[in-house]
Each structure stands twice: as C-alpha cells, then as structure tokens.
GUDRENLO-135359 format. One record per residue (C-alpha): z, x, y; residue number from 0; residue in three letters. Coordinates in Angstrom, 2 decimals. Each point is the difference from the previous one (the first is absolute). Layout:
N
{{Z,X,Y},NUM,"ALA"}
...
***
This chain:
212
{{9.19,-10.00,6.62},0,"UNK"}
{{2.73,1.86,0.86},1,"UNK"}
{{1.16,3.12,-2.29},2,"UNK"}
{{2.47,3.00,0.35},3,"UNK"}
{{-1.05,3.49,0.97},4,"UNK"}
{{2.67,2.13,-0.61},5,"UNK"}
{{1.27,2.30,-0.75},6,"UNK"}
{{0.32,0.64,3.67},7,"UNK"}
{{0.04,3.42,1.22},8,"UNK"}
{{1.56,-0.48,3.05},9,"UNK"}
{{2.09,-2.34,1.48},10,"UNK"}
{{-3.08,-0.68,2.75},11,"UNK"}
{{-2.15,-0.77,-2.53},12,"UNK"}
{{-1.24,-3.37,-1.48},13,"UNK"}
{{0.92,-1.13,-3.47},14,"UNK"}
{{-1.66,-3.22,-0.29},15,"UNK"}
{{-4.10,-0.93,0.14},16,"UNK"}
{{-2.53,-2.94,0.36},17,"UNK"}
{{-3.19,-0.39,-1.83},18,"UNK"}
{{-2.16,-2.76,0.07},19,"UNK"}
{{-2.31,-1.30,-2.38},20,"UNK"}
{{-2.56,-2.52,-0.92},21,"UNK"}
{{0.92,-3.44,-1.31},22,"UNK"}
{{-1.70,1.01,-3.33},23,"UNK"}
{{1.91,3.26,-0.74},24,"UNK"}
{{4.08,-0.24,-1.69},25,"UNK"}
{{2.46,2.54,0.09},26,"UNK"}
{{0.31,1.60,-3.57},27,"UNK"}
{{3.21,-0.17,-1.62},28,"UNK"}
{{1.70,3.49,-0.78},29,"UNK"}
{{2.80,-0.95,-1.82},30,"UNK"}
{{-0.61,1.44,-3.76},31,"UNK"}
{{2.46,-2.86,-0.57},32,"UNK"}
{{-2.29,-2.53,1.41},33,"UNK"}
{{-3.33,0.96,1.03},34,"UNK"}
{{-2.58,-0.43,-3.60},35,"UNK"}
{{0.94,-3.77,0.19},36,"UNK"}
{{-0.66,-0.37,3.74},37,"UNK"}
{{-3.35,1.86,0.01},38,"UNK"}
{{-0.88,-2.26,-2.84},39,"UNK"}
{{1.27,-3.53,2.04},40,"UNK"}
{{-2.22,1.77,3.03},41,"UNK"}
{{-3.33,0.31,-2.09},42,"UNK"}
{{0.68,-3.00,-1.42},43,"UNK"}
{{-0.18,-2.01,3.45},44,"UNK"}
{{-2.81,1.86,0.79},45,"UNK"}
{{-2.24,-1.56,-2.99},46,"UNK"}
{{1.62,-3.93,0.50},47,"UNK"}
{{-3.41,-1.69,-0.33},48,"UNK"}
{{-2.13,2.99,-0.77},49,"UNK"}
{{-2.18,0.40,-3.13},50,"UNK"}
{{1.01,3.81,-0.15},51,"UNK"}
{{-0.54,2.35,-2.65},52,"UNK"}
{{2.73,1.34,-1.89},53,"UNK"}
{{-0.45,3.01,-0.85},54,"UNK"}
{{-0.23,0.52,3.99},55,"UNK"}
{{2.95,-1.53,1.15},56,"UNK"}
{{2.16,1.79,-2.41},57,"UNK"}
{{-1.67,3.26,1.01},58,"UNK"}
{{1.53,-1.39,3.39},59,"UNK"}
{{3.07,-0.47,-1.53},60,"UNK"}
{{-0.12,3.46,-1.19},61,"UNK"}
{{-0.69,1.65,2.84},62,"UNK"}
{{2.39,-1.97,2.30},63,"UNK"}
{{2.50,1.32,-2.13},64,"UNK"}
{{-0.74,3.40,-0.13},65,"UNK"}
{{0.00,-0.18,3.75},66,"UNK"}
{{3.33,-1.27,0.08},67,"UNK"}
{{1.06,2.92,-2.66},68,"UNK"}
{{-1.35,2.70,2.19},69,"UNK"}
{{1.50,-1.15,3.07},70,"UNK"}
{{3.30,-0.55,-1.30},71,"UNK"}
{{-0.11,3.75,-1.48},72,"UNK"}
{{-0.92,1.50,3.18},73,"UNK"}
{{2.29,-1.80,2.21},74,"UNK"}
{{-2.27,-2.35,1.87},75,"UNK"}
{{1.36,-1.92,2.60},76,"UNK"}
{{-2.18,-2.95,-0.76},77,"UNK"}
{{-3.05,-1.17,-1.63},78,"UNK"}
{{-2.49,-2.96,0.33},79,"UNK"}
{{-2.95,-0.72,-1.35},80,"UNK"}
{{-2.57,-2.36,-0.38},81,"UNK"}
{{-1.92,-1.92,-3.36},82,"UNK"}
{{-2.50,-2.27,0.54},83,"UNK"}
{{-2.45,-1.35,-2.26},84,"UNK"}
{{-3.57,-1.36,1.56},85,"UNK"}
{{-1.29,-3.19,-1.78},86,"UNK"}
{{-2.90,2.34,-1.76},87,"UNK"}
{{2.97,1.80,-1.96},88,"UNK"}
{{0.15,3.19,1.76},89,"UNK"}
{{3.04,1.29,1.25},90,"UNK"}
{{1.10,1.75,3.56},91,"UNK"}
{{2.76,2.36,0.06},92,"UNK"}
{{1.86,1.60,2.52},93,"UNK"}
{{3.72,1.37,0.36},94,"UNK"}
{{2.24,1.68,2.95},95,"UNK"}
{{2.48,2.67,-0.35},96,"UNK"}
{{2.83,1.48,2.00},97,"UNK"}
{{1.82,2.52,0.44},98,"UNK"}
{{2.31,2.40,1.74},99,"UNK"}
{{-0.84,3.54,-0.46},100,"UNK"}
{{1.42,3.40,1.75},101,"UNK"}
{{-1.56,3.53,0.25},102,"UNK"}
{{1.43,2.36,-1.78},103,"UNK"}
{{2.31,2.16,1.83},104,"UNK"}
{{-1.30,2.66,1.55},105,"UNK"}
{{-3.02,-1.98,1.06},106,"UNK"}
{{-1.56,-1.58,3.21},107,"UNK"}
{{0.67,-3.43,0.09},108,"UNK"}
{{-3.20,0.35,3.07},109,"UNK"}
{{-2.31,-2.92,-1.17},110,"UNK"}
{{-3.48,2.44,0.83},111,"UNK"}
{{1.71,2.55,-2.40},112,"UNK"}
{{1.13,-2.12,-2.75},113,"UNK"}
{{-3.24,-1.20,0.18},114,"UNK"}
{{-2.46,2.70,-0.56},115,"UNK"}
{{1.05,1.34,-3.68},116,"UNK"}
{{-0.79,-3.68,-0.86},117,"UNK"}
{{-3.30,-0.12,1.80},118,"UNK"}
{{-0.94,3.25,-1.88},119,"UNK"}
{{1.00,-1.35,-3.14},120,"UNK"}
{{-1.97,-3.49,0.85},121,"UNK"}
{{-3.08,2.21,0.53},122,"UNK"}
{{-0.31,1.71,-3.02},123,"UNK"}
{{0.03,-3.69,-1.92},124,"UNK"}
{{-3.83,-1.02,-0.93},125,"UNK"}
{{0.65,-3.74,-0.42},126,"UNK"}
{{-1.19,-2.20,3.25},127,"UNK"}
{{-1.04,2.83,1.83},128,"UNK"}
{{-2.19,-1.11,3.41},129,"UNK"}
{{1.37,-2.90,-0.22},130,"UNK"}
{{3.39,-2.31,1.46},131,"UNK"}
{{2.30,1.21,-3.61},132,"UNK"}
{{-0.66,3.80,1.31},133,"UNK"}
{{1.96,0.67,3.24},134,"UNK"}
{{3.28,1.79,0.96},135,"UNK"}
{{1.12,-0.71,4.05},136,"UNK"}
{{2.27,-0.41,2.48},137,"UNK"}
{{-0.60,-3.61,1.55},138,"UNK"}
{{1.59,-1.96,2.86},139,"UNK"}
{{1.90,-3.84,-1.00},140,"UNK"}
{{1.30,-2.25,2.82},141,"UNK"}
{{3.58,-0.35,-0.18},142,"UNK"}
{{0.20,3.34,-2.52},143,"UNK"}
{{-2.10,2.71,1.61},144,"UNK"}
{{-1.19,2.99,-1.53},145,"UNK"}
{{-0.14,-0.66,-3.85},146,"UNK"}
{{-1.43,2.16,-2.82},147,"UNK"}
{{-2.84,-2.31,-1.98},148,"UNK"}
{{-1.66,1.71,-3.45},149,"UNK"}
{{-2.52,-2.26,-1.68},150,"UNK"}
{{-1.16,1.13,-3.88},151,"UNK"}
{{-1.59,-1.05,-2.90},152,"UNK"}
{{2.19,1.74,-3.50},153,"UNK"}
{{-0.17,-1.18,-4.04},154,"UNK"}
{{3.59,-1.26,-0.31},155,"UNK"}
{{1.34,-0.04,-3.51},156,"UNK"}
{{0.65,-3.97,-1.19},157,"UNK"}
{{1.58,1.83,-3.72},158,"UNK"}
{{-1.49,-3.15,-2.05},159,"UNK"}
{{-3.57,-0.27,1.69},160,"UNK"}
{{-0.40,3.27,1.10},161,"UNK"}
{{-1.34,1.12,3.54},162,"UNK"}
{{-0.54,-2.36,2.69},163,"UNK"}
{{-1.77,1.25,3.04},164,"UNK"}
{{1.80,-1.22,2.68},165,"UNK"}
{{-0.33,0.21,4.02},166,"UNK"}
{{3.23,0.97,1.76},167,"UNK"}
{{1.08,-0.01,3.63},168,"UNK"}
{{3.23,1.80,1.01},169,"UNK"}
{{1.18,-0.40,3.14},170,"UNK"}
{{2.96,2.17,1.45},171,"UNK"}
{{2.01,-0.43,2.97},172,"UNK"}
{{3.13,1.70,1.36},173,"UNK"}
{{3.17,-2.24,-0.28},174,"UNK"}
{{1.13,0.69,3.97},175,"UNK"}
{{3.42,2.64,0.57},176,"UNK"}
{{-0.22,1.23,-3.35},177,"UNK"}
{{-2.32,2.56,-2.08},178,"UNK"}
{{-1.10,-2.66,-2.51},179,"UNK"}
{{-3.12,-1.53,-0.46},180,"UNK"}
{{-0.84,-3.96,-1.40},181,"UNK"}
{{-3.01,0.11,-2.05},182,"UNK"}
{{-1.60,-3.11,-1.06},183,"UNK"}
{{-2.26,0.37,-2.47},184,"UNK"}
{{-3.17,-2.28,-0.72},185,"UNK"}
{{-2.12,-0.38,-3.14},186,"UNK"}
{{-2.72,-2.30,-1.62},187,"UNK"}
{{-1.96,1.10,-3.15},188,"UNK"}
{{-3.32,-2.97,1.76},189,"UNK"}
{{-1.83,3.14,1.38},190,"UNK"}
{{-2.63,-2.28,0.69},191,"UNK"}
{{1.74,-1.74,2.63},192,"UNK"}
{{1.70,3.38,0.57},193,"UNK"}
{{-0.72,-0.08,4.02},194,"UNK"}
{{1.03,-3.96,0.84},195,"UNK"}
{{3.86,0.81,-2.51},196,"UNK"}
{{0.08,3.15,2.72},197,"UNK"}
{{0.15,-2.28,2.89},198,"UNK"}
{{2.64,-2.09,-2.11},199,"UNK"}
{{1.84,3.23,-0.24},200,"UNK"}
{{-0.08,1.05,3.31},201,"UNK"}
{{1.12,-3.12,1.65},202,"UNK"}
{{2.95,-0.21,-2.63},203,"UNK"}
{{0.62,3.52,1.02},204,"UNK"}
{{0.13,-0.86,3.68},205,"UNK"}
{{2.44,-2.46,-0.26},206,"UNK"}
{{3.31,2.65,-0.77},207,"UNK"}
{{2.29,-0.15,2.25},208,"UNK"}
{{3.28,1.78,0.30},209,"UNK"}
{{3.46,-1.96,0.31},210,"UNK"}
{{3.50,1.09,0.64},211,"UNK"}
***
C-alpha cells in the first residue's frame, strides 16, 4: 500500500511510503463524505456466515467510525484496521495510524532527544507497568535503522460507552533528509492477547519504507 508523505521538507526528501499489512486488516475510509457507509460494508463482510451478536458488531461499527473521525481531524495519513468476529461471538480489534509530524521549531529533531521527554512521561503512567505495554526505546529495524518504539496501556474515551482500556504501540522513525518523523501508531483494546497483537504491530511497523 502505497501512500503520500508529504509535505516534503526538502527537495531530498521522500514524499511517498509503503506499509504492509495482513490479509485480514482494510484500509479505513477518511472521507467524511464516504467513510460511515464503508466501515459499515467492512463489518458487514466480516460477519457473512457468523452468528454474531449485535450489540457487538455495532459497537464495532461505532468505534471504526470514531477511528476514522479522529484521524481525519488530526491529519492522518492513513488508517487501517481490523474487525473480526470468532465463531464464539467475541470480537478482535485492532487499527493502524499514520502520520507526519515535525518538532516544533526550536527543537532537536535528534531521535535520543525527542525521545526522552516521552520516556519520562511513559514512566510516570501506572497501567501495564513490568510488563511489554510499559516501555519507551530506541530500537534497531532492517531496512529503517534506529527507530523510536513506546508501548502503553491508557483508558481512551469511546463518548457513548465510556473508557476502553486499550494497548498502544507507537512507533517513530525519521523520514530520511528532512527533520520529520512517520509515526505509526498501533492499538487493540484485547489486552488479553495484548503481547501476540504487539508482534502484529511490530511486523506491520517494519514494513515502512520510504519512496521518492
């Protein structure tokens, strides 16, 4: 899947990307025009031959939606997510986010140093602590390099249902010639198959790659 990075800083720098994902996630639609009816049509070939509940697969709907909503409004890049519904009714969510985001000016664009205020402010969070959804680092991805990775658990604000704990994985890597970052961010509210949705993450995560 090929998608547009720009702005581009510099003339050196890319303004397209790749990202690869599994056969089971779609790309959300971010078009206010467009996108309610084709997160419905998605759900709704997710359940072809299921028994599912209702009431869970429009909370799917829902959420899918306000997904879409919140990336629109802050200017993602793109979005893709994942529904699907197991034959004993329960749901497993997922969804992708990315975007293009500066430092403010002024400020390092140094990955070590942009990391650190937000590996202080991962630390003083409670939720997942010890555990995979609790770390802040600087890790190495073929093809990428050095890449900033923050895992966390936070109560994310659904409006209708109320809080939904969810795991999150951000991971943030310098877009080459330029001071901008690409983060692509990760999240599942199944925090009992919190550690096997991180691999899923990571190896979406690890297929970006820059273009022209």
């Amino acid at each position: 899947m090929t998608q547009t990075a720009a702005p581009a800083p510099q003339s050196a720098a890319p303004r397209r990307f790749t990202l690869r994902y599994p056969d089971s996630w779609w790309k959300l639609d971010l078009d206010p025009r467009t996108r309610d009816a084709a997160i419905r049509r998605a759900v709704d070939d997710q359940i072809k031959g299921l028994q599912a509940d209702r009431a869970r697969v429009e909370a799917a709907v829902r959420d899918a939606r306000k997904v879409a909503r919140d990336a629109h409004a802050r200017g993602a890049l793109q979005t893709a997510g994942m529904i699907v519904f197991t034959d004993s009714g329960e749901s497993l969510v997922a969804n992708a986010l990315v975007m293009r985001v500066s430092p403010p000016p002024g400020h390092s664009s140094d990955l070590q140093e942009l990391m650190l205020p937000v590996a202080l402010e991962n630390a003083k969070n409670p939720l997942g602590k010890g555990t995979s959804a609790h770390r802040a680092e600087i890790i190495e991805v073929p093809e990428l390099g050095a890449v900033g990775r923050v895992t966390q658990i936070q109560d994310i604000d659904y409006h209708d249902r109320g809080t939904v704990r969810t795991a999150l994985m951000h991971t943030m890597v310098p877009v080459p010639h330029s001071r901008d970052l690409l983060c692509v961010s990760c999240s599942t509210p199944n925090l009992s198959l919190v550690d096997a949705f991180f691999d899923v993450f990571d190896a979406i995560s690890s297929t970006l790659r820059f273009q022209p």
